[in-house]
N, C-alpha and C positions, 0 to 999 in steps of 0.2 A: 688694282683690279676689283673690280665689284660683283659678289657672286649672287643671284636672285634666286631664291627660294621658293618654289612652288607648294603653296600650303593648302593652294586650295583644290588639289588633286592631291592630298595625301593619304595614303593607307589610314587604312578605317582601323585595321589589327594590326601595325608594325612589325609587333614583337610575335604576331604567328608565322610571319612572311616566310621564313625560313624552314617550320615544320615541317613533317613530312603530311600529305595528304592525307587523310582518311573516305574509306569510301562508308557512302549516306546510304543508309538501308531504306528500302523501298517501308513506306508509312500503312498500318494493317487496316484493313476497312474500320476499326472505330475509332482511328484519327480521321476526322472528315469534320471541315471546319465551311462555312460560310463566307465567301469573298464577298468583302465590304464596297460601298458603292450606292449603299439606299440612302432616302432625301435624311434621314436622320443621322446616317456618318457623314454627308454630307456638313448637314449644321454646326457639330462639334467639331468639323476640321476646321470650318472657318470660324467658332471661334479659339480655339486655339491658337492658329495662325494671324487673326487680329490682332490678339496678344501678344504676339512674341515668345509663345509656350515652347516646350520640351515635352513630350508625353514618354514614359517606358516603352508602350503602348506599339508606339512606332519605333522607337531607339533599339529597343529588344525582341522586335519582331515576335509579337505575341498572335499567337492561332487565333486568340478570340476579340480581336481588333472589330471586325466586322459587327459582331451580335453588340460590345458594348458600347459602341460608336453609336449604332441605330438608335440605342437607349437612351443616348447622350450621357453615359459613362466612360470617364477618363480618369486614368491616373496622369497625376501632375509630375515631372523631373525637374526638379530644382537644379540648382547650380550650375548649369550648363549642359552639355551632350558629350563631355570627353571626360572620362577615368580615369584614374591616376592608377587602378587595379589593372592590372591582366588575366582574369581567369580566364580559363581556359573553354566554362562551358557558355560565356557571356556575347553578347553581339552587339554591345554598346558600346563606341566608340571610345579607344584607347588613346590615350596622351599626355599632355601639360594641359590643363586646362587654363582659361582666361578667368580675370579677375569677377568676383560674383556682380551679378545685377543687384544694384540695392532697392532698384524699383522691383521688383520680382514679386517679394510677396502679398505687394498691393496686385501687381497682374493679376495673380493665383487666383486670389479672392476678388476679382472683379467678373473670372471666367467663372469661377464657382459660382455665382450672383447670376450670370447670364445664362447658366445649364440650366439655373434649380435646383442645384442637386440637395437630395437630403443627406448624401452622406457622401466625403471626399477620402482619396488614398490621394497619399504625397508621398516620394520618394524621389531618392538624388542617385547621384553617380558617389563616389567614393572621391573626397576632396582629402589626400592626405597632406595636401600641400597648405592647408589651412590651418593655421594653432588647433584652432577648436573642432576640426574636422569637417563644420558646417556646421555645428549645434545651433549656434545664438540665430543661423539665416532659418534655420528649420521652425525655431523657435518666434520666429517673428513672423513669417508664412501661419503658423497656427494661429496666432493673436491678430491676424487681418482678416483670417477669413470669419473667426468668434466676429470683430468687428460688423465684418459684412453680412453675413449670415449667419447669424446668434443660436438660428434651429440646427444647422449642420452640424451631422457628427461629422469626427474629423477621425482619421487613420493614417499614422505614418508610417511607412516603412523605410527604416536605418541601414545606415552602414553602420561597421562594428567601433566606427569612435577610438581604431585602434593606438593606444600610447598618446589619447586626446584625456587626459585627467580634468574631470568635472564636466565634462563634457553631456554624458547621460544625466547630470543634475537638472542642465539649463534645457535639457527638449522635457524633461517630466516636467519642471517646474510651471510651462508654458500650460499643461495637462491635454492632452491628446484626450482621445477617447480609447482608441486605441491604439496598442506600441508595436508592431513588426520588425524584426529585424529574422531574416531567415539562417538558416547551419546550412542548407543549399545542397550538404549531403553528409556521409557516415565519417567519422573520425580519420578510417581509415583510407578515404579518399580524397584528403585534406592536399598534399603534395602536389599532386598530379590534374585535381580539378580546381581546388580553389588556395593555391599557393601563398597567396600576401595574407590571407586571414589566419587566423587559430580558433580551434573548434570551442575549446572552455572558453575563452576570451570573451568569445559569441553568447557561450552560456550561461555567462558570470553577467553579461549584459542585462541578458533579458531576467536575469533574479534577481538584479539589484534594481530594476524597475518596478516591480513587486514589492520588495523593500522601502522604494522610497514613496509609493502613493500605489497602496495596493486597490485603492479603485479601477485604476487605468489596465484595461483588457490588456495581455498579453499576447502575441501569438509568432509562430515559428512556420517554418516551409521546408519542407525539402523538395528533390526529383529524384525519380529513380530509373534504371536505366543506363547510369553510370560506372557498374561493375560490383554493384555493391552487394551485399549478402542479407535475405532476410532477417535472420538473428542479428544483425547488425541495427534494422533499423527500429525492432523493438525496442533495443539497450536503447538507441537516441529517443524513442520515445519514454521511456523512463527514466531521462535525462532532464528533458525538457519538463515532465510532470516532476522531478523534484525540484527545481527550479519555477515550479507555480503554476507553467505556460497554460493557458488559458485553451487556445484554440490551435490545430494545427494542420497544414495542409500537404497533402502529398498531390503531386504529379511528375506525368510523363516528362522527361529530359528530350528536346530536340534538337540536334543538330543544324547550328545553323548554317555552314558551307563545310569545307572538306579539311579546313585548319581546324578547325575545332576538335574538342574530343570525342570522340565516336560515339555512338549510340552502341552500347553493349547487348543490349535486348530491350524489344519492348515489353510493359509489363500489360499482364490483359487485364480485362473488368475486371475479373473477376477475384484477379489477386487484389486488386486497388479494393474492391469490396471487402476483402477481410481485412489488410490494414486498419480500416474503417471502424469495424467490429473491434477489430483490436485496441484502438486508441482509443474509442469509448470506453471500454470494459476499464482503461487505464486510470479515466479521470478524466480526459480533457471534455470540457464544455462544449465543446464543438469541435467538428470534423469534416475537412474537404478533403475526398479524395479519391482521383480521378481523371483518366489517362490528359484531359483537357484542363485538367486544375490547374488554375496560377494563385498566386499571393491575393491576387485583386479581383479575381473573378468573383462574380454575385458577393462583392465586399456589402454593399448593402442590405441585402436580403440575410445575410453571414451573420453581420450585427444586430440585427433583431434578432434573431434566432439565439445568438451568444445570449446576448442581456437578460432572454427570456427564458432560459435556461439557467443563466444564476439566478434569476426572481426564484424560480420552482427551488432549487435548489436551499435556497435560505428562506422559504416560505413566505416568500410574499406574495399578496392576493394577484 
């Protein structure tokens, strides 16, 4: 008997199928985002889609799709659209993923060539099924787009490389401009929101990036919203500043359907404004943060701003 397999209706979250629902709290008037649709998200779907791309963009249902699409800003997804992670607060497609494109980072850098862009973010899914986690593909996506675009700054943002040894050597060695890899949240919401990682692990990443070419900008993310405690996310921010981190960004946690983990509270301006205050007083170079802040958000305009902030900073003209 032969049994046929429908793969192409298969659950997006598997492993949520089972949870119990959560209800989605109604969004406070300074969530209010832009639905996309103008002749310039237009342009960058199709070239994305020429390509054969993956954007986070759309995998993770980002608020601000709309405003960076117009701009023809896009974050790139490498390795595919399925996870080998289950966390709990993600909306990117959970599974086995397929073996990597090796034409991929020639793609990357040929849409990068066709936007303009002066400054790219790259990030992947979490490949733990790969020796190297994805390092050398990550690493080769950087050296095509140098190729192609020699003025682009480039920005990745990682997964944690977890139990992939040498793996953070071979994306430095490539030199990023700048290295992301987010804690996504407080230590003490490690279990429950983001289960397959560990929080030092994370933070040992991002110092030994530091360590091994401390030109290349640092920067970290979290959300909040996920039950966490103020005094909680100062200690992380004096985590991340002993560990070097350069830049870091906070935003609002959204719930993206009813498996998910719930939105605890939203947090208003005004608290996001003191964070703000606070991270600066801390050291870091820069600071997003901001009920609509993502990783990638105004990444470009971010990076001037960083760079030009350590120029003052070590006095140069």
């Amino acid at each position: 008997m032969v049994t046929v397999v429908n793969t192409l209706n298969r659950p997006r979250h598997p492993e949520k199928a089972h949870r119990p629902e959560n209800e989605v709290l109604r969004k406070p008037d300074w969530i209010r985002v832009k639905a996309p649709g103008s002749a310039g998200w237009s342009q960058t779907a199709d070239i994305v889609r020429a390509n054969g791309l993956h954007t986070v963009c759309e995998e993770a249902g980002c608020p601000n799709i709309g405003e960076c699409w117009e701009k023809k800003h896009a974050t790139f997804m490498i390795m595919g659209d399925t996870c080998t992670r289950a966390c709990a607060f993600c909306n990117v497609r959970t599974g086995l993923p397929g073996p990597l494109d090796v034409d991929e980072p020639q793609k990357v850098a040929s849409a990068v060539a066709k936007l303009g862009l002066s400054h790219v973010v790259i990030t992947s899914v979490d490949r733990d099924d790969l020796s190297d986690g994805g390092a050398e593909h990550f690493a080769r996506t950087i050296r095509a787009i140098r190729a192609e675009s020699p003025r682009t700054t480039i920005e990745i943002l990682t997964p944690d490389f977890l139990r992939k040894p040498g793996a953070v050597e071979v994306v430095v060695e490539a030199r990023p401009d700048v290295f992301n890899h987010n804690l996504e949240t407080v230590p003490g919401r490690y279990l429950t929101v983001r289960p397959g990682a560990r929080y030092f692990h994370s933070l040992r990443l991002l110092q030994q990036v530091k360590e091994l070419d401390p030109s290349i900008f640092t920067k970290s993310g979290i959300m909040v919203g996920l039950g966490e405690e103020r005094n909680e996310v100062l200690q992380l921010m004096d985590d991340l500043r002993s560990a070097e981190v350069d830049f870091m960004t906070i935003g609002q946690y959204l719930q993206p359907t009813r498996r998910h983990h719930k939105v605890e509270r939203f947090v208003t301006p005004d608290e996001f404004k003191a964070f703000e205050t606070v991270a600066f007083a801390k050291g870091f170079l820069m600071v997003s943060s901001s009920p609509l802040t993502r990783s990638s958000h105004h990444a470009g305009d971010d990076f001037a701003r960083l760079r030009a902030a350590r120029d003052a900073k070590l006095g140069r003209a």
